[in-house]
ZAMARGU-4260 file (C-alpha; in steps of 0.2 Angstrom, whole numbers, plus 5000, padded with zeros to 4 digits):
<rodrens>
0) 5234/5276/4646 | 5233/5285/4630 | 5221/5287/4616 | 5231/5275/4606 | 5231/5263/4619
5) 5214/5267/4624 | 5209/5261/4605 | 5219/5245/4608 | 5210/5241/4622 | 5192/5246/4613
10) 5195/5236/4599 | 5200/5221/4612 | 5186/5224/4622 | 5173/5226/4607 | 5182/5209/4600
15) 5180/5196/4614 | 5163/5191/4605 | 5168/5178/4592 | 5151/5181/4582 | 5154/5200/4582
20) 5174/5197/4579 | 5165/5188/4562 | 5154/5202/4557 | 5169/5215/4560 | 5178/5204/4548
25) 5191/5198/4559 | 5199/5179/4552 | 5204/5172/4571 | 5192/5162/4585 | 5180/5160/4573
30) 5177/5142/4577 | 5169/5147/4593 | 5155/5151/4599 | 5148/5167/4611 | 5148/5163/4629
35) 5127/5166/4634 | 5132/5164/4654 | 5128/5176/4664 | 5146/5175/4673 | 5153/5181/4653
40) 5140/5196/4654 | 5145/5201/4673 | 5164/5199/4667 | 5160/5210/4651 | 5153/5223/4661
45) 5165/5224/4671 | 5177/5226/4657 | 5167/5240/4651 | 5166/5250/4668 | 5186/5249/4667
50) 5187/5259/4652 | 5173/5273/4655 | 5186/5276/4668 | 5199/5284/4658 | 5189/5292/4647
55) 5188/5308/4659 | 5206/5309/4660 | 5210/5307/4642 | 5198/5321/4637 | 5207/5331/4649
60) 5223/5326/4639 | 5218/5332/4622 | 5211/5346/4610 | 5211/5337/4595 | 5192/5339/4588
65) 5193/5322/4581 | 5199/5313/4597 | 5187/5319/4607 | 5172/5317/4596 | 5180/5297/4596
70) 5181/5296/4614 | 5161/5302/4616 | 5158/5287/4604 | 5165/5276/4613 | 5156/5280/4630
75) 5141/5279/4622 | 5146/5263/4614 | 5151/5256/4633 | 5138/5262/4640 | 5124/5255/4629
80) 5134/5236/4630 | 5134/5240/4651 | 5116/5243/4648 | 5111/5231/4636 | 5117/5216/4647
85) 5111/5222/4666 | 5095/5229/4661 | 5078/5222/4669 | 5061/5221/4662 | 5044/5212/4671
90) 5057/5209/4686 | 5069/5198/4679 | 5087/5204/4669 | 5082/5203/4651 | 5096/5190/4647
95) 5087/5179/4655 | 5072/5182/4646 | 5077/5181/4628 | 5082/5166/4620 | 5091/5169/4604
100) 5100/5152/4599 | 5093/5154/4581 | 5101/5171/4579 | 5119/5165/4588 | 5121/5148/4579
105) 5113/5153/4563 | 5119/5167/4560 | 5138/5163/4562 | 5138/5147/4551 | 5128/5157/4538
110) 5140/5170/4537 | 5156/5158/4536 | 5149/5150/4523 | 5142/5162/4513 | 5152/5177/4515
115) 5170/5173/4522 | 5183/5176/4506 | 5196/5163/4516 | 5200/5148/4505 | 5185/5133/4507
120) 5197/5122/4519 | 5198/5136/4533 | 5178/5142/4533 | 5175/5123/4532 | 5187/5118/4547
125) 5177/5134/4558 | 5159/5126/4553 | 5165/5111/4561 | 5170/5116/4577 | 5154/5130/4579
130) 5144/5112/4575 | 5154/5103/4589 | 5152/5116/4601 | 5132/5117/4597 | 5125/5106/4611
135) 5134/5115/4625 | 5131/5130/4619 | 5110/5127/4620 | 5114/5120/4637 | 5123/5135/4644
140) 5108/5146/4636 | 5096/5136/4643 | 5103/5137/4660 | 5103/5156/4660 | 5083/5157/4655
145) 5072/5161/4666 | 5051/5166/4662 | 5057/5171/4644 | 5045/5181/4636 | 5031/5171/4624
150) 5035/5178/4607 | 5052/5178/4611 | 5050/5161/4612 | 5039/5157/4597 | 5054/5168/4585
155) 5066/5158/4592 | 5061/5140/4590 | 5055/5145/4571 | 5073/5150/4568 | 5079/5136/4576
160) 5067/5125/4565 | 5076/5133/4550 | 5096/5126/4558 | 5094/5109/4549 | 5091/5114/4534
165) 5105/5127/4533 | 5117/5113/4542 | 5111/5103/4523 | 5116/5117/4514 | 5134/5116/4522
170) 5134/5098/4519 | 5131/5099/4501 | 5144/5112/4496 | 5156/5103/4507 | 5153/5088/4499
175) 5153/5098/4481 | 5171/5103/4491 | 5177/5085/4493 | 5179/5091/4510 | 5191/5081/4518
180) 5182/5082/4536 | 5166/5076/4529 | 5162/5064/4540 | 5167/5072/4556 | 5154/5088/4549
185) 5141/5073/4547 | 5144/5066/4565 | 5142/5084/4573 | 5130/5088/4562 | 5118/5073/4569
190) 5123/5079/4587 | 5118/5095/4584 | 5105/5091/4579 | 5099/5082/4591 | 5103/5094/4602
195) 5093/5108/4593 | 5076/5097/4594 | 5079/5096/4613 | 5082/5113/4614 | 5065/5115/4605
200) 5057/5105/4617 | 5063/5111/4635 | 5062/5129/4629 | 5044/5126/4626 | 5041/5117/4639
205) 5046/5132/4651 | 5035/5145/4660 | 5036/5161/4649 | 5031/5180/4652 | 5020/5192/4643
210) 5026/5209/4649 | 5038/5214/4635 | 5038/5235/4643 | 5053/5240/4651 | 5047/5256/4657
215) 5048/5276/4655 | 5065/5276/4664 | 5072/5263/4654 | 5067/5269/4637 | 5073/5285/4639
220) 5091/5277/4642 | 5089/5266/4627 | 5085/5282/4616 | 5099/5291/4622 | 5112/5278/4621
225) 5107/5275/4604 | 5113/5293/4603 | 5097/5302/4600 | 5094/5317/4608 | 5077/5321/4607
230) 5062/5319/4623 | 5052/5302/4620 | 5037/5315/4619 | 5049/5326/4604 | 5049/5312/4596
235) 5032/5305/4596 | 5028/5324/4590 | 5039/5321/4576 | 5030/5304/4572 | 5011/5315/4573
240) 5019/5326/4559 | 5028/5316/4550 | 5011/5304/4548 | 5000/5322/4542 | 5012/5327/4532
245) 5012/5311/4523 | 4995/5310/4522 | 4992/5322/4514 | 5006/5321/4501 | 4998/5302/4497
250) 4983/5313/4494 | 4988/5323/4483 | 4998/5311/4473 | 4979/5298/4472 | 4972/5312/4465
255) 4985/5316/4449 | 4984/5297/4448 | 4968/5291/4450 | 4965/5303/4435 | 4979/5297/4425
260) 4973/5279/4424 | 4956/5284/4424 | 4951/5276/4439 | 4934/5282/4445 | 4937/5296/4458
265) 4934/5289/4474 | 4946/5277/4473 | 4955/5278/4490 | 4975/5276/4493 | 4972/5257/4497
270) 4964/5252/4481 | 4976/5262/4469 | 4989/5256/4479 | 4984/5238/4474 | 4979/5243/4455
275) 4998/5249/4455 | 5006/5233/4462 | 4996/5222/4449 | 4998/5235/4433 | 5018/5236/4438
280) 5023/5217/4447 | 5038/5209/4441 | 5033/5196/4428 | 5042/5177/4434 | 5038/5160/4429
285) 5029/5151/4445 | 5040/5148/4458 | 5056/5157/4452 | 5061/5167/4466 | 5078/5171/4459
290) 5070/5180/4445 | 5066/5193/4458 | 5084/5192/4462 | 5091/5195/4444 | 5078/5211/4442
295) 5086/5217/4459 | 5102/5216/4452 | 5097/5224/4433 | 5092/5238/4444 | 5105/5240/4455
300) 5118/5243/4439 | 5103/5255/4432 | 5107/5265/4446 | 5126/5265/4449 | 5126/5272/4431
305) 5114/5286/4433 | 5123/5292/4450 | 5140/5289/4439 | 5132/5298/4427 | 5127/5313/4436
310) 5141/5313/4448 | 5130/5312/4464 | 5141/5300/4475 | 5160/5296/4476 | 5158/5277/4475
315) 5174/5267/4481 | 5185/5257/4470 | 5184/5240/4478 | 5165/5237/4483 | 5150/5225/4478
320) 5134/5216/4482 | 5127/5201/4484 | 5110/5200/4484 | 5101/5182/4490 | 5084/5175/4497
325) 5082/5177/4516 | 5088/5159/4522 | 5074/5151/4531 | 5081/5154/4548 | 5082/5172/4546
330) 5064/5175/4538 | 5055/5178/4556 | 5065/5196/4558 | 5067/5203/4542 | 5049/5208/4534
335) 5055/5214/4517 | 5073/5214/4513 | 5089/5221/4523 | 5108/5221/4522 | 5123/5215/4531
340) 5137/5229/4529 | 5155/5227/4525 | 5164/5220/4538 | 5174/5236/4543 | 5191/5226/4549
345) 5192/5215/4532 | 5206/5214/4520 | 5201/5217/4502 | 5184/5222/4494 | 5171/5228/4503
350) 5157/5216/4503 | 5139/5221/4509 | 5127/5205/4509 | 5106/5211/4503 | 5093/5199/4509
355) 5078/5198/4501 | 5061/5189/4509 | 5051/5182/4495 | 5037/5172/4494 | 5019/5172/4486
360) 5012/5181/4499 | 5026/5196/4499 | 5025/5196/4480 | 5016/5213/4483 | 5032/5220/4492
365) 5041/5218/4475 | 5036/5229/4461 | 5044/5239/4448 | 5039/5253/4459 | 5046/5248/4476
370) 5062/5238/4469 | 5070/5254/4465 | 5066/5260/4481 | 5072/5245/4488 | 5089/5244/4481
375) 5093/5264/4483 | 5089/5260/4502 | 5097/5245/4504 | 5112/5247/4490 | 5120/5261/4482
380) 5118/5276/4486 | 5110/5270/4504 | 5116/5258/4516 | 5129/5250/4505 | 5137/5265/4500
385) 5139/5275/4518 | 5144/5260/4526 | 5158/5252/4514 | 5164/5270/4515 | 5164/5271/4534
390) 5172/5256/4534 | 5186/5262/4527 | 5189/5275/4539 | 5205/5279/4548 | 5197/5282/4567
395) 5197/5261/4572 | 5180/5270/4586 | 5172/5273/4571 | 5173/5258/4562 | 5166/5248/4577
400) 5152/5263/4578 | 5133/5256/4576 | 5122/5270/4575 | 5108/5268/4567 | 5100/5286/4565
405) 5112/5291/4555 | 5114/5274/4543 | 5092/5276/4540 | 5092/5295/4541 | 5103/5293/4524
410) 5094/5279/4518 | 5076/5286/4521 | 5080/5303/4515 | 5088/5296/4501 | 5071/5287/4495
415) 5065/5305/4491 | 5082/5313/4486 | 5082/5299/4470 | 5064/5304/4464 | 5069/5322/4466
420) 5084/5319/4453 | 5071/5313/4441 | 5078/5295/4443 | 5062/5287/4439 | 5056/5299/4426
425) 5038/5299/4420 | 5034/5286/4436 | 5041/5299/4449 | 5023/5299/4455 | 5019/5281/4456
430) 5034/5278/4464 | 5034/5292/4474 | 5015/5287/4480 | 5020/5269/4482 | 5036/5272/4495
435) 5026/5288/4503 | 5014/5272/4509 | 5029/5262/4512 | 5038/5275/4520 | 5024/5279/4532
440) 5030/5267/4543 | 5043/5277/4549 | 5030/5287/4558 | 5022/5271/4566 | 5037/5262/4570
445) 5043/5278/4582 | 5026/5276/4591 | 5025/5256/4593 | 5043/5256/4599 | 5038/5271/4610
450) 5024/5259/4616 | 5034/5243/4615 | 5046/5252/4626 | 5036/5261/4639 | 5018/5252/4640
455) 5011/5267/4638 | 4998/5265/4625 | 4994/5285/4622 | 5010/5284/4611 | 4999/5274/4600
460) 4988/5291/4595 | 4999/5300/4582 | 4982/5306/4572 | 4977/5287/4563 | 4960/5280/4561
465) 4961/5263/4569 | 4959/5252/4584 | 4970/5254/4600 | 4956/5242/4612 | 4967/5228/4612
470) 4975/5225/4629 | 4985/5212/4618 | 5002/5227/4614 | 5007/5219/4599 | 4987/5220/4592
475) 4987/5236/4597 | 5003/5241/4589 | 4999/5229/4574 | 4981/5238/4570 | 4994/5255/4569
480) 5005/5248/4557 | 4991/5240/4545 | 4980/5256/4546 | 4996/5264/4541 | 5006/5255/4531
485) 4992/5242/4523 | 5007/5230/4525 | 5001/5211/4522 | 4999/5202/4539 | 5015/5191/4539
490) 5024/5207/4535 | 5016/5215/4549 | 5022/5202/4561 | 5037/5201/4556 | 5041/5221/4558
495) 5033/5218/4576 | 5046/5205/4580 | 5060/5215/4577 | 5052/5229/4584 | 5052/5221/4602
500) 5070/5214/4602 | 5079/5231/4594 | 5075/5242/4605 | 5076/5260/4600 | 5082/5254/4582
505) 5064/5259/4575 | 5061/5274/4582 | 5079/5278/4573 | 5073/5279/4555 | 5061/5293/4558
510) 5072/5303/4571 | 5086/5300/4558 | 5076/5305/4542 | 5073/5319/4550 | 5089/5326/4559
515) 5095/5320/4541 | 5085/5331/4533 | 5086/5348/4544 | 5105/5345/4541 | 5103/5345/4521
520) 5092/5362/4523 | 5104/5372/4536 | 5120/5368/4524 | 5111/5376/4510 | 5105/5389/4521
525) 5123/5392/4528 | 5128/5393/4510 | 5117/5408/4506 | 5116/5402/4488 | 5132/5405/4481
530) 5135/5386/4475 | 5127/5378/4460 | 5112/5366/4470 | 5120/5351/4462 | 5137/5355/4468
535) 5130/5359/4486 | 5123/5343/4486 | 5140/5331/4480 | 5148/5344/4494 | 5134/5338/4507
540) 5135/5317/4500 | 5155/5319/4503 | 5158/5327/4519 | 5144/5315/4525 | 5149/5298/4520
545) 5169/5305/4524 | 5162/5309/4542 | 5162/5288/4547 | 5149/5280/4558 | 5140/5292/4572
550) 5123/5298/4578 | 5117/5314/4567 | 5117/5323/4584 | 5137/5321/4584 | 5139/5322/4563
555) 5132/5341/4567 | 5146/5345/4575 | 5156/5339/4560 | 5148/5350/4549 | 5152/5364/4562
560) 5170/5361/4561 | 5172/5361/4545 | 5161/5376/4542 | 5146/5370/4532 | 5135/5375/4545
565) 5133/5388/4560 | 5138/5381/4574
</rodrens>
C-alpha cells in the first residue's frame, strides 16, 4: 500500500457511516441509517486496527513533510474512533450506556432537509426511507443498552420528544412540494412514530447508572487523542490562570464602567453585567424570535465589510451562512448558539449552517454587546471562515480532520483580536467586559471536564468562590460554571450536557486559546519587528487558515517549516 492508496482506504473507512457520509457532504446511502450494534462497532474497529498497520511502513517510505504530518493525523484519528467505540466506564463499554437516538435520527432528516443542495425529489425520496428504517433502527439501539447513564437518558428522550414535530415540518414542505411520495412519508411517518413513543417508554423503564467518570487513565487517552499535548495537571494550571487573569481584567473594566454610567461604586461584575444586558438588548416585538435572527445577520455583513475593509482575512469566493433557531430536538446540547461547517466533500458553495437557542429566558444571551461576539465566533472570521477554508484543502486527511483546539483556539482568540482592531469602537469596553464574563467559561469548562472525566473533584478548585460539597458531579461542576460565568440555569444545564457526552471537547477551547495565542506572539517575536504589525498579522491569518484542519501541537510544526517560527 501507498499513501495514495492509504487515503483511498481512509476516506472509505472514514465514510462507512451514512450520517457522517452526510455531514462530509457526500450525495450516496444517504437513505440509511447508522448501524448502533455492537457487531458494526467490533467490525469498525477492526477496520481501523488494519490501517494503523501500514502506517509504520509508509512513514518509512517517505520524506515529504506534508505526507508525514497526514499520516500522524490519521492515527490519531483511528486511534481515537478505536477508542471511542471500546472504551469502558462504571464497568460496562460506553456504547451500551449512551443512548443517542435523538441525535442519530434527528440529526440526519434535519440536515436532508435543511441543508442538502440536491433537487426536492431526491432529499425527499432519502427522508422516506431513514422514516422506514426508524423502528428498527430504535430496536437495534435498544438491544445494545445496558445501565445507560440517567442524564443520558433524560437528554435523550427530550430530543426524541422533539422528532414529531420536526417529522411535521417535513410533512409541510413536502406537501408545499406536491411531493409525489406523500402518502408513503405519512404512513412511515405514523410508524415511526409510534415506534419513537415506545422507544420513550422502554428506555425509561430500564435500570440506569449514575457514574458518568471514566477515570485518570482514561482521560488522559481522551486528551491526547484529541491531539492535546499538555498533562491533565498543565492544563488545570492553565485553567487557574486563565480564571485570575480574567478576574482581574473584568475588574478593571467594572471600575472604568461603573463610572461611566455613573453607577454607584460598589456595583460588582454581576450587577453591571445585568445594567448592561438591559441598557443594550435587542428591541423585538413579543415573540418574534426571527428578529433576533435578522440582527444576527445585519451584523454578520457589518463585519465582513470591516474585515474587507481592512484586509484582515482572505475570505473565499464561493461561501455563506445560514443562520436559524435551534430546532426543538437540538435545544438540549447547544446552550447558546453553535455551527455546523461546510461539508468539506461537497460540490459547490461552501455552506456553514448557525444555530441560534432563543427563548425568553436566554433573551439575556443576546445583546448588542454579545451578538458581535457571537457572530465573529461562530461566522466570519471564526468558525465559518477557518473551516470553509479547510474545507477546501487539497490533503483529502485533512478534510476529514476534527480537532477542536485548533477550530476554538481561532475562535476564542479571535473574540479579543476583533475588540483590539477597534471593531466595536467606543463600546470596546462593554463589549469586552461582556465576552471577558462570557469567555470565562473557558477556564471552567477545562476543570468540569477534567472533573467530569476523572472523578476527581480537586480539579474543581481553580481559585473560585463557590460550593464544591455536592456529592451530586454535575451540582458541583454546575455551582463552578454559575459562580463563574453567571449563566442562567437552563444555559447552565445545557453546557453540562454537552460537557458529559464530548469528552475532551471542553477542555479544548482553553488549551486551544491558549496554544493559539503563544503561536501569534512567537511569530512576531521570530520576526523581530521588521514587518508592519498589520501585515504580520494578514501573514499569521493566511498561513493558518491555509494549514487545514489539525491540533495546534501539529500546526507548530507548520509554522516551523515554513520558517515563521524557530523550530
Amino acid at each position: 500500500m501507498n499513501f495514495e492508496s492509504f487515503c483511498e482506504s481512509f476516506h472509505t473507512f472514514r465514510t462507512r457511516d451514512p450520517n457522517r457520509r452526510q455531514v462530509l457532504g457526500l450525495e450516496d446511502g444517504l437513505g440509511e441509517l447508522p448501524d448502533p450494534s455492537l457487531t458494526y462497532a467490533d467490525g469498525a474497529v477492526a477496520e481501523a486496527k488494519q490501517l494503523l498497520g501500514h502506517v509504520s511502513t509508509l512513514r518509512q517510505q517517505t520524506d515529504d513533510f506534508d505526507e508525514l504530518l497526514d499520516l500522524d493525523l490519521a492515527t490519531l484519528s483511528l486511534e481515537a474512533e478505536c477508542h471511542g467505540l471500546t472504551h469502558e466506564f462504571a464497568g460496562l463499554r460506553a456504547l451500551k450506556q449512551t443512548p443517542r437516538a435523538g441525535d442519530a435520527l434527528g440529526d440526519g432528516l434535519f440536515m436532508l432537509f435543511i441543508n442538502d443542495p440536491r433537487p426536492a425529489g431526491a432529499r425527499f425520496a432519502d427522508i422516506i426511507k431513514r422514516v422506514e428504517a426508524t423502528p428498527a433502527y430504535l430496536d437495534a439501539l435498544l438491544a445494545r443498552t445496558e445501565r445507560p447513564f440517567s442524564r443520558w437518558v433524560k437528554m435523550d428522550l427530550e430530543k426524541v420528544e422533539g422528532l414529531p414535530d420536526l417529522l411535521q415540518t417535513i410533512d409541510d414542505w413536502a406537501s408545499a412540494e406536491d411531493a409525489s411520495d406523500l402518502a408513503r412519508f405519512r404512513t412511515a411517518r405514523r410508524t415511526a412514530e409510534a415506534a419513537i413513543t415506545d422507544y420513550a417508554a422502554r428506555l425509561q423503564a430500564l435500570p440506569t447508572g449514575s457514574d458518568v467518570h471514566v477515570g485518570p487513565q482514561s482521560m488522559e487517552e481522551i486528551i491526547r487523542l484529541r491531539g492535546v499535548d499538555q498533562s491533565p495537571a498543565q492544563l488545570k494550571t492553565f485553567a487557574v490562570e486563565f480564571l485570575a487573569k480574567n478576574r482581574s481584567l473584568v475588574e478593571e473594566l467594572r471600575a472604568r464602567l461603573v463610572k461611566k454610567y455613573e453607577l454607584p461604586s460598589d456595583t460588582d461584575a454581576a450587577t453591571l453585567q445585568k445594567h448592561l444586558a438591559e441598557r443594550y438588548r435587542v428591541q423585538i416585538e413579543p415573540g418574534r424570535f426571527d428578529q433576533v435572527i435578522e440582527r444576527y445577520e445585519q451584523e454578520c455583513a457589518k463585519i465582513v465589510a470591516f474585515i474587507q475593509e481592512r484586509r484582515l482575512f482572505e475570505l473565499p469566493d464561493d461561501q455563506s451562512m445560514k443562520i436559524m433557531r435551534t430546532p426543538t430536538f437540538m435545544a438540549p446540547t447547544i446552550p447558546a448558539g453553535a455551527m455546523l461547517p461546510p461539508p468539506p466533500f461537497r460540490r459547490g458553495t461552501r455552506t456553514s449552517m448557525v444555530y441560534l437557542t432563543l427563548s425568553e429566558e436566554l433573551m439575556a444571551e443576546h445583546t448588542e454587546l454579545s451578538i458581535p461576539s457571537m457572530m465573529v465566533h461562530e461566522g466570519i472570521p471564526g468558525h465559518h471562515l477557518q473551516l470553509s477554508t479547510a474545507a477546501g484543502h487539497e490533503s483529502l486527511i485533512r478534510r476529514h480532520a476534527e480537532f477542536m483546539d485548533l477550530s476554538e483556539g481561532w475562535t476564542t482568540m479571535l473574540e479579543d483580536y476583533m475588540l483590539d482592531v477597534d471593531y466595536m469602537g467606543d463600546l470596546t469596553d462593554e463589549a469586552r467586559f461582556s465576552g471577558q464574563r462570557d469567555l470565562a467559561r473557558i477556564g471552567a469548562r477545562v476543570a468540569i471536564d477534567l472533573f467530569l472525566m476523572s472523578g476527581d473533584k480537586s480539579y474543581l478548585e481553580v481559585g473560585v468562590d463557590c460550593d464544591l460539597s455536592s456529592d451530586d458531579p454535575f451540582v458541583a461542576a454546575g455551582s463552578l460554571l454559575e459562580s463563574v460565568t453567571g449563566f442562567v440555569p437552563g444555559r447552565v444545564q445545557a453546557e453540562l450536557n454537552w460537557y458529559s457526552q464530548e469528552r475532551g471537547y471542553p477542555l479544548s477551547y482553553l488549551t486551544g486559546n491558549r496554544l493559539v495565542w503563544d503561536l501569534k506572539r512567537d511569530i512576531k517575536s521570530h520576526d523581530g519587528g521588521k514587518t508592519d504589525a498589520l501585515e504580520l498579522d494578514r501573514r499569521f491569518h493566511k498561513a493558518f487558515l491555509n494549514a487545514g484542519n489539525m491540533p495546534v501541537s501539529m500546526l507548530r510544526r507548520v509554522f516551523v517549516e515554513h520558517g515563521l517560527v524557530a523550530g
